[in-house]
N, C-alpha and C positions, 0 to 999 in steps of 0.2 A: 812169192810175195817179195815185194822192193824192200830194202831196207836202206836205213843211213844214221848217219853218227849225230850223238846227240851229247850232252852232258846234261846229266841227271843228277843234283843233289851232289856235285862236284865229281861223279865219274860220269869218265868219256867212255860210252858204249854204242853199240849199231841199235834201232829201235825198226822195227812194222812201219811203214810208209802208211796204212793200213788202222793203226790201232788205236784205240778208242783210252779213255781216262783210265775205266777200270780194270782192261787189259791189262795198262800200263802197272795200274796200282798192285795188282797180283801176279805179276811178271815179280816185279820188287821187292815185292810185301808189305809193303807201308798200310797203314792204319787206313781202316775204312773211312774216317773221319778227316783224311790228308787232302786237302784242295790242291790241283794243281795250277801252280802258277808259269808263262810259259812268256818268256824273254826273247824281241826278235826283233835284232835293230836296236831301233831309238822306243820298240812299243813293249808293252808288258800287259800280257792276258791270263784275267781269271777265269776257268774253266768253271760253269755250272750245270751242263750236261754231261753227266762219266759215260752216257752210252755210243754218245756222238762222235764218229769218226773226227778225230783230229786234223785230218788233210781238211775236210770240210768248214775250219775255222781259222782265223788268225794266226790262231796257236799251233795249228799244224807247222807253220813255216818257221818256229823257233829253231834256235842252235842251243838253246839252256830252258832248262824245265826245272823246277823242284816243287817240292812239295812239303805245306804248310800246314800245319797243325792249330786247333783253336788253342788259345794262350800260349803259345809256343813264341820264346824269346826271336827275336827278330836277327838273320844270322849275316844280313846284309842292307844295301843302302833300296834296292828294289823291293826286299820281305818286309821294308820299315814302311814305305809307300803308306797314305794314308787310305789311298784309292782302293788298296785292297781291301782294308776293312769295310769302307763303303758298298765295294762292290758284294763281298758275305750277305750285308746285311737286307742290301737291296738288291739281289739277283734280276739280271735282264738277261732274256733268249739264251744262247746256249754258252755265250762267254763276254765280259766287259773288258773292253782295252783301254789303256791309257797311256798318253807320254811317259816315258823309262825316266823315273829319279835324276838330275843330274845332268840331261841333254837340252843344251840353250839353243834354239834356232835363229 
């Protein structure tokens, strides 16, 4: 299986070309409850399928992933996004993207 470099939650590690949300989340350990949020470019996707291959989404092509917790203080200007809380609440298909915080076109 291919692998490549990612940063997770501020460590740079190699990740499955391959691997799905909740691979990822028990590779890690993070809390069953943790969304992942997935940074790539100028676009920012929330993950709502943990079983769906990642290559098969937006958010496969990310360089930065992390992962969010419900009421968890917000640890930057991307986790502050409004859109992600939107996106929680109203879930569409296997992942919602939007313009990255910050990027003026």
């Amino acid at each position: 299986m291919e692998t490549r470099w990612a940063t997770v939650d501020g460590v740079h590690l190699q990740l499955p070309e391959e691997c799905t949300v909740d691979e990822l989340r028990e590779e890690l350990h993070k809390p069953a409850d943790a969304v992942l949020i997935a940074v790539t470019g100028d676009l920012v996707s929330v993950v709502h399928e943990d079983d769906q291959s990642l290559t098969n989404m937006v958010a496969g092509c990310a360089d930065t992933y992390y992962f969010k917790r419900p009421n968890e203080s917000d640890r930057n200007d991307v986790l502050a996004a409004p859109e992600i809380d939107h996106a929680l609440e109203n879930p569409s298909a296997e992942e919602t993207t939007f313009q990255r915080p910050g990027i003026d076109h």
